[in-house]
N, C-alpha and C positions, 0 to 999 in steps of 0.2 A: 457792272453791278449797280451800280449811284444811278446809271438812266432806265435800270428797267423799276428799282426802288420808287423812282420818281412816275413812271409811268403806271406804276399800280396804286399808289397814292393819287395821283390828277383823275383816274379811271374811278377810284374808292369817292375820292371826295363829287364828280361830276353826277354818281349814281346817288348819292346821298340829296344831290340839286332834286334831280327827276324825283324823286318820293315827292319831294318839298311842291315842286310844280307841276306834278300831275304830269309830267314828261315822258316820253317816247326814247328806247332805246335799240338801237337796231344794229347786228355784226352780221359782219359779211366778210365772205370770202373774197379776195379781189384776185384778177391774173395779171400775174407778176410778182415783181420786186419796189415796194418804196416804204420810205419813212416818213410822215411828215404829219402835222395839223392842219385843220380850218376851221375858220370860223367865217361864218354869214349871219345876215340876219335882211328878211324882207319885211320890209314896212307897208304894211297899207294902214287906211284910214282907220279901222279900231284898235287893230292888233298889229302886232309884231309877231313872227317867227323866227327863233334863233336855232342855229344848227352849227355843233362844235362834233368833226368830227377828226380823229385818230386812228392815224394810219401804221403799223408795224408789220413791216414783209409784208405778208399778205394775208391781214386781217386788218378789216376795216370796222371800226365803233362811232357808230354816229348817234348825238345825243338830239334832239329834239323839243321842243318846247313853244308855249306861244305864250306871249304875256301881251296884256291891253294896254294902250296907249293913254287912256285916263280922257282922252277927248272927247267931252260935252257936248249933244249935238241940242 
């Protein structure tokens, strides 16, 4: 009960990000069984994109985002 409390709270709190940044959020169904998290992020020259995504059985939430690198050309 405490890990799925927590997984709806981290899901509650990550949705509240994407308002904030204009972010992307995407579920999917996956085939199979797993549990787990990721996170990434690809950097190129202006931007960044970050991607935090959460796995339970078989539904996958991936969160999305780009934030700028602040470099001056």
């Amino acid at each position: 009960m405490i890990i799925i409390g927590f997984l709806v709270f981290t899901i509650y709190f990550l949705m509240q990000l994407m308002t904030k940044y204009n972010g992307e959020v995407i579920i999917a169904l996956i085939k199979g069984l797993i549990i787990g998290a990721l996170y990434n992020d690809d950097i190129e020259e202006e931007e960044t994109e970050h991607t935090i995504q959460i796995v339970f059985l078989v539904i996958s939430i991936s969160f999305i985002w780009i934030t700028t690198n602040g470099l001056k050309k």
